[in-house]
C-alpha positions in Angstrom: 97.8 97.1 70.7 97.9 98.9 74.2 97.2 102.2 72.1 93.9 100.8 70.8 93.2 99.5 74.3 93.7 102.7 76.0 91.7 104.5 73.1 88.7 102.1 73.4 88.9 102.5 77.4 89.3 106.1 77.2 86.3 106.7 75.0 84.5 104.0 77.4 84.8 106.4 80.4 83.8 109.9 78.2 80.8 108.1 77.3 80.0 106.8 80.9 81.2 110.6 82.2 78.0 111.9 79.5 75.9 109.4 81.5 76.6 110.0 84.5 76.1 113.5 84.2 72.8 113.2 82.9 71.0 113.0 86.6 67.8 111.3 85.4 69.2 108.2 83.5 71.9 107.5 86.3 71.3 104.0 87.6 70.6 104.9 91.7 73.4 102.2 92.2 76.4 103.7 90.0 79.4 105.6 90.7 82.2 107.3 89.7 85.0 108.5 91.4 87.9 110.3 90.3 91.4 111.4 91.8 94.3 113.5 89.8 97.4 113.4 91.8 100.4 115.7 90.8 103.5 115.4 92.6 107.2 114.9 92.8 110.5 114.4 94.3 112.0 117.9 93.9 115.7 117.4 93.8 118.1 114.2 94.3 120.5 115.1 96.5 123.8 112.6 96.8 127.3 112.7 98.2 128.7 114.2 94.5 125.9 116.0 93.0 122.1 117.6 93.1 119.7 117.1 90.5 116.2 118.1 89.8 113.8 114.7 89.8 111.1 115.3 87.2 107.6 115.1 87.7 104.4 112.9 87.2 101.1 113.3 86.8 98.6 110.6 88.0 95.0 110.2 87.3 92.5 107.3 88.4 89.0 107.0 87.7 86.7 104.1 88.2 83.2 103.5 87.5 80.7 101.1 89.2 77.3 100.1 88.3 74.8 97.0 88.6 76.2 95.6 85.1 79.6 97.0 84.7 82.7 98.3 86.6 85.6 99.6 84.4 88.3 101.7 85.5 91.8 103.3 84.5 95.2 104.4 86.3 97.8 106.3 83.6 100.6 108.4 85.1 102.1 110.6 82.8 105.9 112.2 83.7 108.5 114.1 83.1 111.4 112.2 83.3 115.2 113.6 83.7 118.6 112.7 82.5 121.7 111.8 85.1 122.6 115.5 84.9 119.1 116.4 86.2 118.1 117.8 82.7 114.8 117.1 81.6 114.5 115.1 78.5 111.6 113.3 77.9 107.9 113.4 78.1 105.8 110.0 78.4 103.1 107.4 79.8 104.6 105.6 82.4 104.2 101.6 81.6 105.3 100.8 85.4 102.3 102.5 86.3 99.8 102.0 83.8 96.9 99.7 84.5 93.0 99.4 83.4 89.7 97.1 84.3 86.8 96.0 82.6 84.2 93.9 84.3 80.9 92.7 83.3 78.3 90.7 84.7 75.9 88.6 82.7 73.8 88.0 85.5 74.1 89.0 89.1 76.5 85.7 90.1 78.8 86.2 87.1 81.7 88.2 86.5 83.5 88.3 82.9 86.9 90.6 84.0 89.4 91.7 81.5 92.7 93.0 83.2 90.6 92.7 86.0 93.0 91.6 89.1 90.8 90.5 92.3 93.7 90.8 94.6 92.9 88.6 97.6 92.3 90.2 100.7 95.3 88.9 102.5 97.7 90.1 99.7 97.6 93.7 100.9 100.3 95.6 102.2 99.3 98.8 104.2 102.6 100.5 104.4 103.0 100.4 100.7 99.4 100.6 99.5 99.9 97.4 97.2 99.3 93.8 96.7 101.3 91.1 96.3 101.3 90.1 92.6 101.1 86.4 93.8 97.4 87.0 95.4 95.8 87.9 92.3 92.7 85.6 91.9 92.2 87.4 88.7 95.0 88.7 85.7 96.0 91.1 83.1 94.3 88.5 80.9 90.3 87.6 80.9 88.8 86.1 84.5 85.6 84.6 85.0 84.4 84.8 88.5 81.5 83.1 90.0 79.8 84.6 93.2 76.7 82.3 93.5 77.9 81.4 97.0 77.2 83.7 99.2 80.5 84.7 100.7 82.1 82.9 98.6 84.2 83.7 94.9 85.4 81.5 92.5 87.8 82.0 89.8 89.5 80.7 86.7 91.9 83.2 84.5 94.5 83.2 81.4 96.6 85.6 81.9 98.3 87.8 78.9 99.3 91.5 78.1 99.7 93.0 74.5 104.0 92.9 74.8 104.8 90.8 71.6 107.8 89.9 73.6 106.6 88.7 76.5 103.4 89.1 76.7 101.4 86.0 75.4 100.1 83.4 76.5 100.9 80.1 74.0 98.9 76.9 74.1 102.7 75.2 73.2 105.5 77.1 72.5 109.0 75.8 71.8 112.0 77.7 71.9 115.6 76.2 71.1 118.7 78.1 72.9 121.9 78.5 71.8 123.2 74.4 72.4 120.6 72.8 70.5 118.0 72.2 73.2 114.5 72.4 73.1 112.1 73.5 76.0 108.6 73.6 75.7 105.7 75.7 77.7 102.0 75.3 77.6 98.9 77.2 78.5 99.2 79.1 81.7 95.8 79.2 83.1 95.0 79.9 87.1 92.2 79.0 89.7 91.1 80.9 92.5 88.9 80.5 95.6 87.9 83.3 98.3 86.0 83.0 101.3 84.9 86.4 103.1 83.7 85.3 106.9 81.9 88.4 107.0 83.5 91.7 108.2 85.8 89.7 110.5 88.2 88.3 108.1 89.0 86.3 104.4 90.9 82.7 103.5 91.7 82.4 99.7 93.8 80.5 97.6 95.2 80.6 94.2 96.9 77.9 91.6 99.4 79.1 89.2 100.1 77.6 85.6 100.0 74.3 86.6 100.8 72.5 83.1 104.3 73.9 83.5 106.5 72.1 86.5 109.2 74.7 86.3 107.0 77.5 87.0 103.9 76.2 88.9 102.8 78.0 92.0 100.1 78.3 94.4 99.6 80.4 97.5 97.6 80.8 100.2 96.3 83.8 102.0 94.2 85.5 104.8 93.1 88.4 106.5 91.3 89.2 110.0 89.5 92.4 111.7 88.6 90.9 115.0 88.0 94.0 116.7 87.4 98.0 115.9 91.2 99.2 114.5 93.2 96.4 114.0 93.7 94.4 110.4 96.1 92.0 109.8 96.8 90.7 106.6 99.2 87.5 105.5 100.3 84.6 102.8 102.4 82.4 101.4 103.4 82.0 97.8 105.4 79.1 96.8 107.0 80.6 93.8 106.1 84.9 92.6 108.7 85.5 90.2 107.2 89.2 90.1 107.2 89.5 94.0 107.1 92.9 96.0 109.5 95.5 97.0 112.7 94.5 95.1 111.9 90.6 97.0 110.5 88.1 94.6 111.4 84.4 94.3 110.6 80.5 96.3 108.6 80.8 99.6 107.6 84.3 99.7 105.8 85.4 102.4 104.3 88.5 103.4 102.4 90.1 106.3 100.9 93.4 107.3 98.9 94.9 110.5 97.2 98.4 110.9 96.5 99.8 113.8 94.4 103.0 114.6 92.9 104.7 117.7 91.5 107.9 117.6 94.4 110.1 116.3 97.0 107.7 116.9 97.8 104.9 114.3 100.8 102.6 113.3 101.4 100.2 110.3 104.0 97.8 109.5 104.9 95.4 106.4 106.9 92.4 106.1 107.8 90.6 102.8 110.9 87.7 103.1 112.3 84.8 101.8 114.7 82.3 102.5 117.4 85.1 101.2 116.5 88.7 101.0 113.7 90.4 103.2 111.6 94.3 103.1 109.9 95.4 106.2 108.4 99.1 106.1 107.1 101.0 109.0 104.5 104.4 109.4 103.5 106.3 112.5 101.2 108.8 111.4 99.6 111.4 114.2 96.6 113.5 113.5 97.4 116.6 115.4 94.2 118.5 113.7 91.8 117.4 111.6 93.7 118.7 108.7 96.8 118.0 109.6 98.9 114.8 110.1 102.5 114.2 110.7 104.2 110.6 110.0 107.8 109.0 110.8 108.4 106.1 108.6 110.9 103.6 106.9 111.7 101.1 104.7 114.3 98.5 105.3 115.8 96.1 102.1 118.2 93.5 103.0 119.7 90.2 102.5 119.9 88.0 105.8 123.4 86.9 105.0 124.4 90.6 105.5 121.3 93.0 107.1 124.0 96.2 107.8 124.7 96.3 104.3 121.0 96.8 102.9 119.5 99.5 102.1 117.5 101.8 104.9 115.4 104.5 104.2 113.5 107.5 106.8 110.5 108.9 105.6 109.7 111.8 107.9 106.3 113.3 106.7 102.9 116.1 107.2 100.2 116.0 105.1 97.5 118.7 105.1 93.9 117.5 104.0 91.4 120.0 103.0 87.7 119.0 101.8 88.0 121.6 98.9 91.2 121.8 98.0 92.3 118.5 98.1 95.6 116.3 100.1 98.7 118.2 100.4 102.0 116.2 101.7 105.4 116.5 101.8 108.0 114.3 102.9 112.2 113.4 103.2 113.4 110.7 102.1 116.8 110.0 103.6 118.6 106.5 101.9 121.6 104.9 103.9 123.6 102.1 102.1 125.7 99.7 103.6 125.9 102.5 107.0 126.9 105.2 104.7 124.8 108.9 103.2 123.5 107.7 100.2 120.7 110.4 98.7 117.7 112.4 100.0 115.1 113.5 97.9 111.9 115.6 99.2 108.5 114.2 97.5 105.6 116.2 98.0 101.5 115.6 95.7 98.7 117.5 95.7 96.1 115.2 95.2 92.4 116.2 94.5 89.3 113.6 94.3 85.9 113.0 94.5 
């Protein structure tokens, strides 16, 4: 099933590429933009051994236009065995994802893997959203936008895993004592409120017809002056979470700050047990150049010493024809101790 889907996007975008390309039957208000990112982390190095790390490939392209926005993210890599042998080539499922949208009519939107993260889900350190703020799914999302500043939404979520992957209208399964559990149709609501260029409020309802796994969260966002964003929420229950912290009562917050060559961003995602806070300095030196000094921190509360810390020294060199060039350390400690350092470094191109 995700073959054909893939195929059917794939030949989606080669068709919209042909149009796009012809200059005089381009709607004035489409786009397309397109980024191939090749990178990575050159050798694991660890108290007993070094290995080589593989490779990836990464390639994102989206197109917008009055009617119809679609858009597609497939990494392929190169992965390597424990010895740092290379054995295999392959799509990378962690990192695979696609969108189709189309509107009816202006206020309308029909999604299909279509996620509408809410604003306040974001995570600037890590470039992510928290799975819990999507007002959309991997399923189909209707979204209504007749309001102005305001978007509606009501989505069933589903993937093509046979396993996993569906979405019953009643399922029963009996385990291995006899007893019998039943789960119904998981279907979500959403709401988001954009106050302009100042800030956002949404809120989203999880699967409500099951008790054991209904959620809902809440979440916002502010600007209120030139250089600053923060970004925050609450989840009750995201099983998926962020950052190796998923679970009851997830929160999460982010701010970025940035004055003229000078900016800093920080992440925070907790619950009641574990936490991940991430941290990045970056310094514009030129206008081509940038150096960074970041880390991660993942930990449990009951013991914060023994988590995992990692520093992410960093330059990046940005040239308008040649594309981002960056290189970085990582350096992991666990529990106090050396545990690896591996160098990742992507040339990325786009337009």
């Amino acid at each position: 099933m995700k073959e054909k889907i893939v195929s059917l996007v794939c030949a989606a975008f080669i068709a919209g590429s042909t149009v796009f390309a012809e200059e005089s039957t381009q709607p004035k208000n489409s786009t397309l933009t397109f980024s191939n990112e090749f990178g990575s982390d050159i050798v694991n190095v660890t108290k007993d051994k070094t290995t080589f790390a593989g490779f990836y490939d990464e390639v994102i392209t989206d197109i917008t236009s009055e009617k119809v926005d679609a858009g597609i993210d497939a990494t392929l890599k190169l992965a390597a065995d424990d010895d740092g042998i290379p054995d295999s080539f392959s799509w990378s499922g962690d990192d695979f994802d696609w969108y189709l949208t189309f509107r009816p009519v202006q206020t309308v939107s029909l999604g299909f893997s279509t996620d509408f993260p809410a604003a306040g889900s974001y995570l600037v350190v890590e470039d992510d959203n928290i799975p819990g703020g999507k007002l959309g799914s991997d399923g189909f999302t209707a979204a209504f936008t007749g309001i102005p500043g305001l978007m509606l939404t009501a989505t069933v979520p589903f993937t093509s895993d046979t396993d996993s992957g569906y979405n019953w209208f009643k399922h029963t399964e009996t385990d291995e004592d006899g007893n019998d559990s039943t789960t119904y149709q998981d279907f979500r609501f959403g709401a988001e409120y954009t106050f302009g260029s100042k800030g956002a409020l949404a809120a989203v309802v999880r699967n409500p017809a099951n008790a054991d796994s209904f959620s809902y969260g809440i979440y916002g966002s502010l600007t209120p002056f030139e250089g600053l964003a923060v970004y925050g929420g609450y989840a009750a229950r995201d099983e998926d979470g962020i950052c190796d912290v998923s679970g009851d009562n997830l929160f999460n917050a982010s701010v970025s700050y940035i004055k003229d060559a000078f900016s800093c961003t920080a992440d925070y995602v907790t619950t009641c047990a574990d936490f991940y806070t991430g941290v990045d300095f970056p310094y514009n030196v030129t206008k081509m150049i940038a150096l960074s000094l970041g880390g991660t921190v993942n930990a449990s509360y009951n013991d914060v010493a023994a988590g995992t810390y990692v520093l992410k020294p960093a330059v990046t060199y940005t040239s308008g024809q040649s594309g981002e060039f960056k290189a970085e350390s990582d350096i992991s400690f666990i529990d106090g101790d050396f545990d690896s350092v591996c160098f990742p470094v992507y040339w990325k191109y786009s337009f």
